[in-house]
C-alpha positions in Angstrom: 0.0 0.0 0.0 1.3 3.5 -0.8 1.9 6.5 1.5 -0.7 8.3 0.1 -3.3 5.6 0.4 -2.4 5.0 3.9 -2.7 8.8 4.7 -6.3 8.4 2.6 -7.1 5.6 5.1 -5.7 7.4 7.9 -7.9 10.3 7.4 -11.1 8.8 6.5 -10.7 6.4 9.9 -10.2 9.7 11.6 -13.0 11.4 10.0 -15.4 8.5 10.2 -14.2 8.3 13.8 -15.4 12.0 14.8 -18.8 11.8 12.6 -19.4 8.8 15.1 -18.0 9.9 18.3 -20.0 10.1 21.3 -17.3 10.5 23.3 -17.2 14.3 25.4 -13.6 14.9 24.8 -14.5 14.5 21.0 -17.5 16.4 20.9 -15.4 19.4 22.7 -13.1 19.2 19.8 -16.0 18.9 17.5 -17.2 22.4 19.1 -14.1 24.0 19.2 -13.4 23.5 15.5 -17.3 24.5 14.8 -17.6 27.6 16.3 -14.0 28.3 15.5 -14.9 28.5 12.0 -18.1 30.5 12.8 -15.7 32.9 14.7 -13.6 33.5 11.7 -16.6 34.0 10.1 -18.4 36.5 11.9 -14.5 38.1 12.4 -14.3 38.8 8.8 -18.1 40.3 8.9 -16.9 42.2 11.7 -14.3 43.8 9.4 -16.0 44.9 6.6 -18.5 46.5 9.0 -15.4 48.6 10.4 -13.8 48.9 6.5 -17.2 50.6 5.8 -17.1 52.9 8.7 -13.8 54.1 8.3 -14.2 57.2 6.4 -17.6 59.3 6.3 -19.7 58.4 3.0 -17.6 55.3 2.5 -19.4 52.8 -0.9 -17.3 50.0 0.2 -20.6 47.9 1.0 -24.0 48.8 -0.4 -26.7 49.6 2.0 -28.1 46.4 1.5 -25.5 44.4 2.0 -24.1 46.2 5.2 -27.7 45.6 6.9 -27.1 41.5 6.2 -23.2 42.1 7.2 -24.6 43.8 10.5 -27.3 40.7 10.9 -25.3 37.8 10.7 -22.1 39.3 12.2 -24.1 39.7 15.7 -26.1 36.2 15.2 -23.3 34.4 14.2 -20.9 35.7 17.1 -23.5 35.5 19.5 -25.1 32.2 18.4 -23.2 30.3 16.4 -19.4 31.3 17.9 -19.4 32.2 21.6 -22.0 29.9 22.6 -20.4 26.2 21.1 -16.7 27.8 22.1 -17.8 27.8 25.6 -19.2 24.5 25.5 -16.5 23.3 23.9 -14.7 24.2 27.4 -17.5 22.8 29.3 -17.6 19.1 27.4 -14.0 19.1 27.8 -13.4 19.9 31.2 -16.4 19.2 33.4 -16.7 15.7 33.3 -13.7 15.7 34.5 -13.4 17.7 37.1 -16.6 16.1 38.6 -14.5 12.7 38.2 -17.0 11.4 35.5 -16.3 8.9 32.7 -18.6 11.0 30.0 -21.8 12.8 30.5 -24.9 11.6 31.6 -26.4 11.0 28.1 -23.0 10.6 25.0 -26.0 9.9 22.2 -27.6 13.3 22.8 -24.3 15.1 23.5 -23.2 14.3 19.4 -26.8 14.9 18.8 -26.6 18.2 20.2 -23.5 19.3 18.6 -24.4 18.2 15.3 -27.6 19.9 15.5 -26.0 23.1 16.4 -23.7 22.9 13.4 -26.2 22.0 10.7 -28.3 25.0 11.8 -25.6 27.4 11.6 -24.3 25.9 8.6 -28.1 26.4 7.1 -28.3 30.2 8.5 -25.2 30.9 6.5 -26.1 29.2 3.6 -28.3 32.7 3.1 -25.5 33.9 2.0 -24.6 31.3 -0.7 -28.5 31.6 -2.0 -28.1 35.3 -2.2 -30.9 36.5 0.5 -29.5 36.4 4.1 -31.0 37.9 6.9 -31.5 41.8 6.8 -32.9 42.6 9.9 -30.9 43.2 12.6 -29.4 40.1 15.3 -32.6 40.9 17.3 -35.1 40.8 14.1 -37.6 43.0 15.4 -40.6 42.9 13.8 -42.7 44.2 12.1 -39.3 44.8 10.2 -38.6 41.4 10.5 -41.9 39.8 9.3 -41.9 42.3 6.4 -38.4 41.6 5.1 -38.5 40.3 1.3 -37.3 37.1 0.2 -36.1 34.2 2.4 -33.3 35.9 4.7 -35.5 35.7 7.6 -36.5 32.3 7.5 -33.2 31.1 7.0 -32.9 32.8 10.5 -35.6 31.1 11.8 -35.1 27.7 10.2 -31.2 27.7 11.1 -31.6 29.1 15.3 -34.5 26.7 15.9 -32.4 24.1 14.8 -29.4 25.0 16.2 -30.9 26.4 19.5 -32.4 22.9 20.1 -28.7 21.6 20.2 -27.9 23.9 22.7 -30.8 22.7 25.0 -30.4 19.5 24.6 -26.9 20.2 25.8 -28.1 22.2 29.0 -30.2 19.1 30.2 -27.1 17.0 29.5 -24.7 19.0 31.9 -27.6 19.3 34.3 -27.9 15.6 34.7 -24.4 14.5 34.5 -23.7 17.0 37.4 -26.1 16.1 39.5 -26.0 12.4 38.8 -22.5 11.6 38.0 -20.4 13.3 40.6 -17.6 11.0 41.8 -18.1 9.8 45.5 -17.0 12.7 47.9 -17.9 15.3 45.7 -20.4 17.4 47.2 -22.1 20.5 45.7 -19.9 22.5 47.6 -16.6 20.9 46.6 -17.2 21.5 43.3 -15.2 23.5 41.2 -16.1 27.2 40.1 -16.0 26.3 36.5 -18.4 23.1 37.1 -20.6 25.7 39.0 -20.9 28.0 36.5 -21.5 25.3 33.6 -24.4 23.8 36.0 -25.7 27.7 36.4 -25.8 28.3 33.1 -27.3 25.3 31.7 -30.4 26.1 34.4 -30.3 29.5 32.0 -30.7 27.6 29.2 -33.0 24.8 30.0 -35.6 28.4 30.9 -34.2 30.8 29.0 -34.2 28.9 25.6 -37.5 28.0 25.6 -38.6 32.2 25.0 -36.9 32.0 22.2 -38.0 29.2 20.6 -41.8 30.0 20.9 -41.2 33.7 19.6 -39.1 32.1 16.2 -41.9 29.6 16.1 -44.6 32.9 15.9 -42.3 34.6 13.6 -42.6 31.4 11.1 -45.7 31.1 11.4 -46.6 35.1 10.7 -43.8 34.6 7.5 -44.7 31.6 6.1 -48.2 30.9 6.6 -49.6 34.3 6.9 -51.0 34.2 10.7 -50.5 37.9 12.5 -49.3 37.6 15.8 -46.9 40.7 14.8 -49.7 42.1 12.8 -50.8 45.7 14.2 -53.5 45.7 11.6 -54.7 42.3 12.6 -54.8 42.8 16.2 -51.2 41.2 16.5 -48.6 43.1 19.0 -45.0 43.5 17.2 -44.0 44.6 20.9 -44.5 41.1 21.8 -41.6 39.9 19.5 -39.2 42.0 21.6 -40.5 40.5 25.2 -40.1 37.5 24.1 -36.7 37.7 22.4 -35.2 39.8 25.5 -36.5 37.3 28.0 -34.5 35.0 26.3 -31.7 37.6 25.5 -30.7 38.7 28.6 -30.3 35.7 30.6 -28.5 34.5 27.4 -25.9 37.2 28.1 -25.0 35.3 31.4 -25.2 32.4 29.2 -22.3 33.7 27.9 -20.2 35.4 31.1 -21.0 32.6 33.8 -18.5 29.9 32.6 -15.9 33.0 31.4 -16.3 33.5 35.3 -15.6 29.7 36.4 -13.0 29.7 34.0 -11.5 32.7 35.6 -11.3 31.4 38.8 -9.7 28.6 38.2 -7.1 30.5 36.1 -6.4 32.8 39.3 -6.6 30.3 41.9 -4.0 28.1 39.4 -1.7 30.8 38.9 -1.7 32.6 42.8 -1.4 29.3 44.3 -3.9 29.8 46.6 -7.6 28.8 47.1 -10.3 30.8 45.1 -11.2 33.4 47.8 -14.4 33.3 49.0 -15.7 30.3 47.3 -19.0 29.9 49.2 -19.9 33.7 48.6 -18.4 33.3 44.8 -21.2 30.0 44.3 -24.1 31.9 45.7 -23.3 35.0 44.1 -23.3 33.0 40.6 -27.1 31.5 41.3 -27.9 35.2 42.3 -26.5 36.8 39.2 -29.0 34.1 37.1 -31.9 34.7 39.2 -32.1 38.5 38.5 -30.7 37.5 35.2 -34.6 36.9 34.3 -35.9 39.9 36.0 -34.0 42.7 33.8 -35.0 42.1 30.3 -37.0 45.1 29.4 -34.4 47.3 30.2 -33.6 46.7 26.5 -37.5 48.4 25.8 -37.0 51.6 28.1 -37.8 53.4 24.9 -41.3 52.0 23.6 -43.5 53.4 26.3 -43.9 50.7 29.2 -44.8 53.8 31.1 -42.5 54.8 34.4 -43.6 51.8 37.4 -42.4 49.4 34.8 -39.4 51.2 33.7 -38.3 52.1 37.5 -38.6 48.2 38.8 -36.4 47.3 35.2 -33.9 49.7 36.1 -33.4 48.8 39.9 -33.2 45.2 39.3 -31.0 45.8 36.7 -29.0 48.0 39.1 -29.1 45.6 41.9 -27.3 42.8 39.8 -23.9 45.0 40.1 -23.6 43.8 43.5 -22.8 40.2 42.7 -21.1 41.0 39.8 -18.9 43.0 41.9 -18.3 40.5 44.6 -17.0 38.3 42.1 -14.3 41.1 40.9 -12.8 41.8 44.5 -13.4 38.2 45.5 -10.7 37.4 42.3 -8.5 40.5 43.5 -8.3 39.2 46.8 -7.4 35.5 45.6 -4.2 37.4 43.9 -3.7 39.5 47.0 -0.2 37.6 49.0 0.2 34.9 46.4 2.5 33.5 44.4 1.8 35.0 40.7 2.8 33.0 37.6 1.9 35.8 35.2 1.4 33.0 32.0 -0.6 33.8 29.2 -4.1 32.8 30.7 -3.2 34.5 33.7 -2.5 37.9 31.2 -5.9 37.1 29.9 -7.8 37.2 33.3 -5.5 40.3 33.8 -7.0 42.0 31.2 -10.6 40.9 31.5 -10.9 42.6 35.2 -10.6 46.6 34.6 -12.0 45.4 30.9 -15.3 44.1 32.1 -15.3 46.3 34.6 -15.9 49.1 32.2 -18.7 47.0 30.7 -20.4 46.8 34.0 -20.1 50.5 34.5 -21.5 51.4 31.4 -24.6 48.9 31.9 -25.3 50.2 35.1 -25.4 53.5 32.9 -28.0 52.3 30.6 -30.0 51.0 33.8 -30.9 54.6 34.0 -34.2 54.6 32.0 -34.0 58.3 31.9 -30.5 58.0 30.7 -31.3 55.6 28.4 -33.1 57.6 26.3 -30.1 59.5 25.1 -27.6 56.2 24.8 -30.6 53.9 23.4 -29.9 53.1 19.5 -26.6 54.9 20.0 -22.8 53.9 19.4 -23.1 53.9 22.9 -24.5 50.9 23.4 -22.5 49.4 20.9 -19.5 50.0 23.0 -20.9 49.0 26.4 -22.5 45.6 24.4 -18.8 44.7 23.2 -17.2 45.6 26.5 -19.4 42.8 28.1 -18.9 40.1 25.4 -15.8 40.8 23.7 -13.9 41.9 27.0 -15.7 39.6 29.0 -16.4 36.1 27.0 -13.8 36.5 24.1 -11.0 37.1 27.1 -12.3 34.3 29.0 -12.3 31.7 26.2 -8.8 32.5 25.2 -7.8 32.2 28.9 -9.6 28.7 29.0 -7.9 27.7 25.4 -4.9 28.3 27.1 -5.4 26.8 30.0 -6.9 24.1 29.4 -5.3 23.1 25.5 -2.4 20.5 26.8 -6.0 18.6 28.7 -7.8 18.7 25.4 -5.0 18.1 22.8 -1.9 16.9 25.2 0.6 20.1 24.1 1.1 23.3 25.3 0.4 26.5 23.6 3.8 28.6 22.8 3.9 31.0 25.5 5.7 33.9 23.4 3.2 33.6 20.7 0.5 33.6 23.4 1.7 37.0 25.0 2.3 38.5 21.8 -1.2 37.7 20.8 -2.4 39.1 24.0 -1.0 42.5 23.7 -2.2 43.0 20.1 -5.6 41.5 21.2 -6.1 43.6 24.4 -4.8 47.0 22.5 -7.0 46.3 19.6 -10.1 45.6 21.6 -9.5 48.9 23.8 -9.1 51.4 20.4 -12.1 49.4 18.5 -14.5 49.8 21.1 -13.7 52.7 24.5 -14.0 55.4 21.4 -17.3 54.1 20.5 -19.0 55.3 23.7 -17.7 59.1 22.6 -19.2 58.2 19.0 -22.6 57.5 20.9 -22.7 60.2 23.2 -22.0 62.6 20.0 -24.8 61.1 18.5 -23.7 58.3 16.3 -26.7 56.2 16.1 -25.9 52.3 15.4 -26.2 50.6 12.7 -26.3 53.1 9.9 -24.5 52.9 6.7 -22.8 55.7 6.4 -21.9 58.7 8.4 -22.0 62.2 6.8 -18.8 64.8 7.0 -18.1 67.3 9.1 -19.6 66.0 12.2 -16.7 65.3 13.7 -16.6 61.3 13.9 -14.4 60.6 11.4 -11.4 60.4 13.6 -13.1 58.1 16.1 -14.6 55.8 13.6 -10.8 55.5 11.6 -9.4 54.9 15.3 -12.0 52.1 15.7 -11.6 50.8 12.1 -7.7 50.8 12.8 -8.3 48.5 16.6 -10.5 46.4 14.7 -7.8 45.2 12.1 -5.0 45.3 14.6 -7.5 42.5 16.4 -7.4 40.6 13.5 -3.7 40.2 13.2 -4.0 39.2 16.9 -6.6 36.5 15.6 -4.6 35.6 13.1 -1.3 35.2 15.5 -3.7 32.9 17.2 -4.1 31.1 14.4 -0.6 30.5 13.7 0.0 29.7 17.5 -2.9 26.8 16.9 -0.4 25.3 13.9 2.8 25.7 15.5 1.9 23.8 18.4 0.4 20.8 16.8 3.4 21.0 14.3 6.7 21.2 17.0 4.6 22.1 20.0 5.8 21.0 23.6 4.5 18.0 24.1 2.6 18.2 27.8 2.6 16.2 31.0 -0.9 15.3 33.1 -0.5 18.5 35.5 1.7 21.2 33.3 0.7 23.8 35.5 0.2 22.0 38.8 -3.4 22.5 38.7 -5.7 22.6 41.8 -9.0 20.4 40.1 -9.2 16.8 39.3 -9.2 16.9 35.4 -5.2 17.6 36.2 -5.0 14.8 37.5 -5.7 12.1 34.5 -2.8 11.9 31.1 -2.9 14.9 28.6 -5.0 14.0 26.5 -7.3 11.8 29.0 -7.7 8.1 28.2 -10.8 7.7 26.6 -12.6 6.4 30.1 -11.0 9.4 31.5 -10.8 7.3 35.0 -9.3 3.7 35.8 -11.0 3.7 38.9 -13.7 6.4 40.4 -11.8 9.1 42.3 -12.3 9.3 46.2 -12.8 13.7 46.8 -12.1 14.6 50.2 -12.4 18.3 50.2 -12.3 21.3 47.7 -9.5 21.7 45.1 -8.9 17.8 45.6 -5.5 16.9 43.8 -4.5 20.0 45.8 -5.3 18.3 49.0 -3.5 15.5 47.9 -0.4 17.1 46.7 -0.4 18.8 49.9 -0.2 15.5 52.0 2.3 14.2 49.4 0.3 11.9 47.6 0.4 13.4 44.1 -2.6 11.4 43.3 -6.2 10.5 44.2 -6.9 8.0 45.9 -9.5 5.9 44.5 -13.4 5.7 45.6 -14.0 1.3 43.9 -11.3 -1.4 43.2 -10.0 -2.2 39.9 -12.7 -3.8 37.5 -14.9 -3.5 34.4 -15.5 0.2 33.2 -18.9 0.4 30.6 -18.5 2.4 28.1 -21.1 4.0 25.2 -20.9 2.7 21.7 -20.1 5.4 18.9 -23.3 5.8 16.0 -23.5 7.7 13.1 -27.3 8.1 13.8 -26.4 11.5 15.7 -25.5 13.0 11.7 -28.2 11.7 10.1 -31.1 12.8 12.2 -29.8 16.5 11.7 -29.1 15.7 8.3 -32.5 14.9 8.3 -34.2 17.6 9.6 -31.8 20.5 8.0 -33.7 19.3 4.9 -36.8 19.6 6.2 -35.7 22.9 7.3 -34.8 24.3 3.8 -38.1 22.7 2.3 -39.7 24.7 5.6 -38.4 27.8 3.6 -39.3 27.1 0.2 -42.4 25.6 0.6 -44.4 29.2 0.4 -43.4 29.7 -2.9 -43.4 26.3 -4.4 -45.5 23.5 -2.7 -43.5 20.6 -4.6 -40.5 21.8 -1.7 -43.2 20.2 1.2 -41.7 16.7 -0.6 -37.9 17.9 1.0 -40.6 18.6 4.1 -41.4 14.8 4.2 -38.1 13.6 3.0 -36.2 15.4 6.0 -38.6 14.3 8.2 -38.8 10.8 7.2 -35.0 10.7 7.8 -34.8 12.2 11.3 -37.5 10.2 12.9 -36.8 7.3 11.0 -33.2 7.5 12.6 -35.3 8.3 15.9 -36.7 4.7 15.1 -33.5 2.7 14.6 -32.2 4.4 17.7 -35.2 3.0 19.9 -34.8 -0.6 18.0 -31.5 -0.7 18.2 -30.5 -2.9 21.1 -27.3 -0.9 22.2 -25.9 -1.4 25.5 -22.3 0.0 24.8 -19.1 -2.1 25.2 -17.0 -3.3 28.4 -13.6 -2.8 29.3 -11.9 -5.6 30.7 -10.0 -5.0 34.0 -6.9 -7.0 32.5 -6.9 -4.4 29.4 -6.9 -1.4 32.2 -4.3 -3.0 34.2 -1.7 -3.5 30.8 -2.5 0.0 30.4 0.0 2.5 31.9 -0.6 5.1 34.5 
């Protein structure tokens, strides 16, 4: 056999092997190369906006096509990059650091990942069919049930589908955490980051829902002519926007409450101490969700809820600060007297603090609803928005990637290239986004086309334009960092940066039952305990024997196959009833999967204890 066949072999085992996998570690990968792409994606959208706003009167886009560069850049970071990047992090890391062999249910973790792709890979195929979404990330109607062709309902078809993925992985973390917990670990032992992913998927499981009923009204109003946005039919367009901010908001903690676990492990890693305050750090996280749901009309202080509703919006939105700021000086005072490695992750959380900071400010700013009505629709808000997501949740991704890379991919990320990137990042974001709130306050509204001359924003916006692209060369530097390492990369041991949490405690990359034999947790930050009594390693909770393990299924891909299909049919069907037989095809395919999966008589597969015991530590 050639070279070249083998390599042909080689790739198609390996790409047969991750269309199959079930397995967490996997499906983190799987993620992380998903909503990397989407990333790049809505990167590049990102800079076109700024290469448009960089001089007043600028033609480099048409009008058009800058309101669908404007739309999908916002859904596609929001949805379709942030989101799977963080669970990425969480299907990598928590099982492990809650001493699992996989989460609670591997079938509908590939299911939920594949689902998530196929739905982003439909809402971008707007682009390809020359019609994608015009209306703004939030698609208010009635602009958004009035738009022409099929941009919108690829934006409806594409985040059902994809959204379900995401809630389907919420219920999966939610029961592998409170099922699957090795013996000794309590609720109160567990790691911040394992707190934060069970926090946040109690967001979704509630949150998600919101959003799924208001796409599933804007369908119906788009494609089979029902008015629940209707004005003239009795419908209420105002509706739209309850129902898409009661799922936004708490989908912006969605975003910043495993940024925050992930923090606290980076500073309680890199201090070497314990996470200050960890019992006031866990209730402040379930406190921050709770009010999470009680804020999100501060985004409609402008369309006439009248004052009582307005004041009670804007104190609860207020009142969230305080948690929020607990977090920040309970971090500070982790660092306070400890022993600071100052690595690239640990540059990362250094940066996110007077970063998000800023963000907070700013949002308790906008909690003014008399305020509000000067920075609402403004450049302002632009700035505060990016200070949250970009300082906040882009910061803390890359300070997880570097963290926890040798875990997922067993080599370190250069460190050089990794400060480097930093700087360029962190400088970048700072010019793109701290002259915005100027631009708003000088009455730059967003999302307009153009601006006019002499009005004096032309400097601002070129300083913006100018941060933007020096954070693509930081992305780019990233990039390289990503191909370096797997090229000549250090290869890395099981605990590179004598971690604190049990998931340092297994080989980098983990075996693929993650643990031999259950862990026994006696306390919080567990190997930490150990290392302190000399151990080095956990003792274990079981003796030696038999570990059960899930069988891989291609089944997963299919069924989302399956019903992407359906979903384009879903948006041709209007216009040409013979696209209800793509309808019935997609459909037949996803439940007929459904069916195998329920006939199938799949019990998974056992690993000897002899085969573990010829197996290395």
């Amino acid at each position: 056999m050639s070279t070249a066949t083998a390599q042909k072999r080689g790739f198609g085992a390996v790409l047969w092997d991750y269309l199959t996998t079930v397995d967490h570690k996997k499906i983190a990968h799987l993620y992380l190369f998903g909503g990397g792409f989407f990333f790049i994606l809505g990167g590049l959208e990102a800079l076109l906006i700024r290469i448009q706003l960089i001089k007043p009167e600028n033609d480099f886009l048409s009008a058009g096509l800058y309101n669908e560069m404007i739309t999908m850049h916002g859904t596609t970071m929001i949805f379709l990059a942030a989101m799977p990047l963080l669970l990425a992090l969480m299907n990598a890391i928590m099982p492990l650091q809650i001493g699992a062999r996989d989460v609670a249910f591997p079938f509908l973790n590939a299911l939920g990942f594949w689902l998530f792709m196929l739905g982003g890979l439909l809402l971008n195929l707007s682009w390809i069919m020359g019609d994608a979404p015009d209306s703004g990330w939030t698609a208010y109607t009635p602009l958004a049930t009035e738009s022409p062709g099929h941009g919108l309902d690829y934006y409806v078809l594409g985040l059902q589908i994809s959204g379900a993925g995401t809630l389907m992985g919420g219920i999966n973390f939610l029961a592998t955490i409170v099922t699957m917990r090795a013996p000794g670990m309590t609720y109160m032992r567990m790691p911040l980051f394992t707190w934060t992913t069970f926090v946040t998927s109690t967001l979704i499981l509630f949150a998600f829902p919101a959003l799924t009923v208001g796409l599933f009204l804007l369908m119906f109003d788009r494609m089979f002519d029902s008015a629940f946005f209707d004005v003239t039919l009795g419908g209420n367009s105002i509706i739209w926007q309850h129902l898409f901010w009661i799922f936004g908001h708490p989908e912006v903690y969605i975003l910043i409450l495993p940024v925050f676990g992930i923090f606290s492990e980076v500073f309680a890693t890199f201090s070497k101490k314990r996470l200050f305050g960890y019992t006031a750090m866990v209730f402040a996280t379930m406190l921050i969700a709770f009010l999470g749901f009680m804020v999100w009309a501060h985004h409609m202080f402008t369309v006439g809820l009248g004052p009582v509703a307005n004041s009670i919006f804007a104190v609860a939105t207020m009142a969230i600060a305080v948690p929020t700021g607990i977090k920040i000086f309970n971090w500070l005072a982790t660092m306070w007297g400890g022993n600071i490695t100052v690595s690239t992750a640990m540059l990362y959380a250094l940066g996110f603090i007077p970063s998000f900071t800023i963000g907070g400010m700013t949002g308790v700013m906008l909690a003014s609803s008399v305020a509000d009505y000067q920075y609402h629709d403004s450049y302002f808000v632009v700035a505060h928005f990016h200070y949250v997501i970009v300082g906040g949740t882009v910061f803390g991704i890359l300070a997880g990637l570097h963290y926890w890379w040798p875990k997922m991919f067993g080599r370190v990320l250069n460190e050089t290239l990794g400060k480097i990137t930093f700087w360029l990042f962190f400088f970048g974001f700072h010019l793109t986004f701290f002259i915005q709130h100027f631009l708003g306050l000088m009455g730059m509204p967003r999302r307009y086309w153009v601006f006019l001359k002499d009005q004096d924003l032309d400097l601002g916006n070129l300083i913006s334009s100018l941060g933007a692209l020096l954070m693509g060369v930081g992305g780019i530097l990233f990039l390289i960092n990503i191909i370096y390492t797997a090229a000549k990369g250090e290869k890395a041991s099981a605990d590179p940066f004598d971690g604190r949490t049990l998931e340092w405690a297994v080989s980098s990359p983990p075996p693929y039952y993650n643990f031999k034999q259950l862990p026994l947790v006696r306390g919080l930050d567990s190997l930490w305990i150990e290392k302190r009594e000399g151990n080095g390693k956990l003792k274990p909770a079981e003796p030696l024997g038999d570990v059960h393990m899930p069988n891989g299924s291609i089944l997963p891909f299919i069924m989302s196959v399956g019903f992407t299909i359906a979903g384009v049919g879903f948006i041709y069907q209007p216009d040409n009833r013979t696209w209800l037989l793509a309808v019935f095809i997609g459909m037949g395919i996803a439940l007929g999967s459904m069916l195998i999966r329920s006939l199938k008589d799949d019990h998974g597969y056992y690993i000897s204890k002899e085969e573990l015991e010829k197996e290395a530590d």
